[in-house]
C-alpha positions in Angstrom: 11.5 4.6 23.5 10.3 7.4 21.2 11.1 6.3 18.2 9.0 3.7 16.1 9.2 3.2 12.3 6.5 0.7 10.1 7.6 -0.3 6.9 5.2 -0.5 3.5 6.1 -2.6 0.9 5.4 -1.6 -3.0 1.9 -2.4 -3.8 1.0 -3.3 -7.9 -2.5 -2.0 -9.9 -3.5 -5.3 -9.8 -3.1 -6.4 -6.2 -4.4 -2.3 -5.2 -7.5 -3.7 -7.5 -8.3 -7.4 -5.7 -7.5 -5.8 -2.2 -10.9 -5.2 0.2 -11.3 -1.9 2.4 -8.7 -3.1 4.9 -6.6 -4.1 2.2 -6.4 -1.0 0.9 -5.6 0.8 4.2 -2.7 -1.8 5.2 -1.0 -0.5 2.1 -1.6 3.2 1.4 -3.1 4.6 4.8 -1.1 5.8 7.3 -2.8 6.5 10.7 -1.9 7.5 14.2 1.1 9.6 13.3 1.1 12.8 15.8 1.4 11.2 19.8 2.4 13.3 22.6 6.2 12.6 23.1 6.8 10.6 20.3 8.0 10.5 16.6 6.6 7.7 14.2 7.9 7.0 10.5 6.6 4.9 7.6 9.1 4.0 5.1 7.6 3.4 2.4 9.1 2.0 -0.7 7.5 4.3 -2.9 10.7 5.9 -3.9 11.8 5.3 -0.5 9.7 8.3 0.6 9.8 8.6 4.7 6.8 10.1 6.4 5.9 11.0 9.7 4.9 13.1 12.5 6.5 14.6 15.8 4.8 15.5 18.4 7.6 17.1 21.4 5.9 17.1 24.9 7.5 16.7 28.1 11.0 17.7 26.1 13.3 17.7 23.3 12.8 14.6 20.7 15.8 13.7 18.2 15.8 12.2 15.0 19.5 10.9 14.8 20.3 7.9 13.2 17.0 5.2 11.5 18.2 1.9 11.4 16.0 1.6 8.3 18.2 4.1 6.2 21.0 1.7 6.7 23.2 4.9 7.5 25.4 6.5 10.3 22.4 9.2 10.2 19.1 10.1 9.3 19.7 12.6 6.9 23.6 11.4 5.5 22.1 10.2 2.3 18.5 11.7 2.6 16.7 15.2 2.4 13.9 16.5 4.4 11.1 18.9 4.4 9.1 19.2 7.3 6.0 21.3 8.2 4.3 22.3 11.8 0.1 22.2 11.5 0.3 22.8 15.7 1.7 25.2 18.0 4.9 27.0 18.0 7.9 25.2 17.8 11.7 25.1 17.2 13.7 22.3 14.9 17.5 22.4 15.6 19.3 21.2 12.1 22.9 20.3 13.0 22.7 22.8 16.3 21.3 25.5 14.4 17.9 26.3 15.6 14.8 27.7 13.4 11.8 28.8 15.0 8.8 27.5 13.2 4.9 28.7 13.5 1.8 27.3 11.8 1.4 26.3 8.5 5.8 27.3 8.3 7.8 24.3 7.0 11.6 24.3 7.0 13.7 22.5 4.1 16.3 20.3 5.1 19.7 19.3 3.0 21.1 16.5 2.7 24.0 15.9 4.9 22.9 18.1 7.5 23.1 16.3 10.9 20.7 15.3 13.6 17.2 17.2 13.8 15.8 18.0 16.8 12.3 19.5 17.8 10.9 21.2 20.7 7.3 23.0 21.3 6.8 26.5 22.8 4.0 25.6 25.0 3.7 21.9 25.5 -0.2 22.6 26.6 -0.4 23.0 22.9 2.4 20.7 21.1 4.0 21.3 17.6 2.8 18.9 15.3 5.6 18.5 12.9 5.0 16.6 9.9 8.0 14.7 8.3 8.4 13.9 5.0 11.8 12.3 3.6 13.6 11.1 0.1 17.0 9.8 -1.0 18.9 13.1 -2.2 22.3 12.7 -4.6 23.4 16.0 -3.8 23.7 18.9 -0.8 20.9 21.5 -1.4 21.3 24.9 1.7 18.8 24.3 4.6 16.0 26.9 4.0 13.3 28.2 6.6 9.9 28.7 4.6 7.2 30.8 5.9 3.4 30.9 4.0 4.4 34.5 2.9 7.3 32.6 1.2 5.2 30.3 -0.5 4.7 30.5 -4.2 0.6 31.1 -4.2 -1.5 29.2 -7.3 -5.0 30.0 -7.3 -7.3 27.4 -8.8 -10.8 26.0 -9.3 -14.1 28.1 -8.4 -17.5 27.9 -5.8 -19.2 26.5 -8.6 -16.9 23.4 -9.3 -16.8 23.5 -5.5 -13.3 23.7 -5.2 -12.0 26.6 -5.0 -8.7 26.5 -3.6 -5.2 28.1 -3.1 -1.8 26.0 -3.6 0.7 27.1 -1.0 4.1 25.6 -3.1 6.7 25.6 -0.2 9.6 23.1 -1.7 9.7 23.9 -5.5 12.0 25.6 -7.7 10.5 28.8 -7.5 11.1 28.8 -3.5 14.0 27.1 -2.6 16.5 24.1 -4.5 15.5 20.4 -3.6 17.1 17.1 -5.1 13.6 15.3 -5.5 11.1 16.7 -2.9 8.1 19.1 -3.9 6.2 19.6 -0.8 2.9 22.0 -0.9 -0.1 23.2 1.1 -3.7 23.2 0.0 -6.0 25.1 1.4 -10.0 25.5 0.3 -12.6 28.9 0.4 -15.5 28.0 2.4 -17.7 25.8 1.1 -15.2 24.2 -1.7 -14.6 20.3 -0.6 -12.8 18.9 -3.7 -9.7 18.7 -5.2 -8.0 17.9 -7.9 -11.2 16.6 -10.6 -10.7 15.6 -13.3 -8.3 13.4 -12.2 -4.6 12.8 -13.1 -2.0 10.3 -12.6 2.1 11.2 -13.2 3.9 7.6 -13.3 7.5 9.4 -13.2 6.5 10.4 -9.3 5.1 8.9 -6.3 2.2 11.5 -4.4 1.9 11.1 -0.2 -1.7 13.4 1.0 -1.8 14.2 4.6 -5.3 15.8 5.6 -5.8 18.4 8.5 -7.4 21.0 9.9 -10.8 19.1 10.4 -13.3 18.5 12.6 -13.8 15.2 14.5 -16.6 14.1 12.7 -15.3 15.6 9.3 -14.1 12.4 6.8 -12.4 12.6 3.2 -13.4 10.1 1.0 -9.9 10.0 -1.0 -10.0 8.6 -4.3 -7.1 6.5 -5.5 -6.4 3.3 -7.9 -6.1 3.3 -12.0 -8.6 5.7 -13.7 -10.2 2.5 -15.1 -10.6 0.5 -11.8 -10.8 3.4 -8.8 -11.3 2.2 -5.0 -11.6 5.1 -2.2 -10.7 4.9 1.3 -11.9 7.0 4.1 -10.3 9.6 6.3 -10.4 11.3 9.4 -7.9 14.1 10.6 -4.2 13.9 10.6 -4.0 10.8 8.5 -2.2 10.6 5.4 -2.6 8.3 2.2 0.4 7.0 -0.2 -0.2 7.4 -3.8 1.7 5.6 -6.4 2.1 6.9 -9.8 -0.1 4.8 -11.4 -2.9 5.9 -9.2 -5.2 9.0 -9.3 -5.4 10.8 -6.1 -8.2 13.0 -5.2 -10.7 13.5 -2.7 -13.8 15.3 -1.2 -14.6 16.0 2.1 -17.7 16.2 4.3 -16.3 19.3 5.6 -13.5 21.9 6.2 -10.4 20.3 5.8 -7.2 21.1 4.0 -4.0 18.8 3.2 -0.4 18.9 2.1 1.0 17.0 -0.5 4.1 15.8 -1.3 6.0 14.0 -4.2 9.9 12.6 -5.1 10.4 10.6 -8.1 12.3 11.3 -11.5 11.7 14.5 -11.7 10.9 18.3 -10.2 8.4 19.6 -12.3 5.1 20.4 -10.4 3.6 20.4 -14.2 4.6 16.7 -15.1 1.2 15.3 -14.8 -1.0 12.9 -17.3 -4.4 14.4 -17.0 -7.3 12.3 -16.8 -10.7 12.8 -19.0 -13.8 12.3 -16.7 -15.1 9.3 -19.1 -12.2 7.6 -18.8 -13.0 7.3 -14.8 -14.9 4.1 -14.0 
């Protein structure tokens, strides 16, 4: 068996703000994603987001039908966007086959048939990262490399966070029912993102951090502005943010993460900022 799927159910502010350290990582944390040979989903029921990770060794794995969707297939009522953070590898999308490198992501209509995913060199795996959301209508299948990417340049060395948003799924790049899916990377020595805070309660946020060290944590920074928490990360695990939750994050080191919403709405610019005395 090479399939496994967890479910998380909705979590409120006011449960999120009673909940202990474990608490908080049985809801919003999700860890062990990338195995050798094996694909593992959360569905979440933050606007039904899927997320996962992929990890073909030893041969070809196939994403075909998730009981959980309650569908014939995966994708017959669904969209996808998925991105490799490994080595080279190849996703087949209905029998057509797209070669993907790191850091390239592919955008996946709904309607498109089964997906499956292969590595280059199993001595060093693709680590495709899956990320999934109801769609209403058929957007074309895209291939997105970082060249691609629509580039935003932000923060400075002095705020520490001086930083480069890769936008892969987003209206500028290529059509999407309800996905936005980017890539964050820092310039040396920046660890933070995104502070002050915001919050956008029209769409749910999932962050998946990578490209760190062993020893390298995030401390990610989530809950109402009035009544934060933080939870702790390590590489390759990601965190589920609901709208009503601020989601940011500083790392002891190197790291960089991608992000992903779905929700009411497309716009990367729908966002309720956060004033820094408002944070408690």
């Amino acid at each position: 068996m090479t399939l496994s799927v967890s479910t998380r159910q909705v979590v409120g502010p006011e449960d999120a703000a009673r909940r202990n350290t474990q608490g908080l990582r049985d809801g919003f944390v999700i860890e062990s994603m990338f195995h050798p040979g094996r694909i593992n989903l959360t569905y979440s029921h933050l606007d039904r987001m899927i997320v996962g990770g992929v990890v073909p060794a030893g041969g070809t794995l196939t994403i075909d039908r998730v009981a959980e969707t309650g569908t014939d297939q995966f994708l017959e009522r669904r969209e996808a966007a998925i991105l490799n953070i490994g080595g080279a590898g190849t996703i087949s999308v209905g029998g057509k086959d797209y070669a993907l490198g790191f850091q390239e992501a592919i955008y996946v209509g709904k309607g498109s048939g089964a997906l499956s995913f292969a590595s280059d060199n199993e001595a060093e795996p693709a680590l495709f990262y899956v990320l999934s959301a109801p769609a209403h209508r058929v957007c074309p299948t895209v291939h997105i490399t970082r060249d691609m990417a629509k580039k935003v340049h932000l923060g400075s060395a002095e705020e520490c966070n001086h930083r480069t948003i890769n936008q892969y799924v987003h209206p500028d790049v290529c059509e999407s029912c309800q996905l936005v899916v980017g890539l964050t990377t820092f310039e040396p020595g920046s660890v933070w993102n995104t502070m002050p805070a915001h919050v956008h309660d029209r769409r749910m946020e999932v962050y998946l951090y990578f490209g760190m060290q062993e020893a390298t944590r995030i401390f990610h920074f989530m809950g109402e502005p009035g009544e934060t928490r933080h939870v702790v990360l390590k590489n390759h695990e990601a965190v589920l943010s609901p709208g009503w939750s601020i989601h940011s994050g500083a790392g002891t080191g190197r790291y960089a993460f991608i992000w992903a919403m779905a929700g009411d709405n497309i716009s990367f610019t729908d966002m309720d900022k956060v004033p820094m005395e408002a944070l408690r």
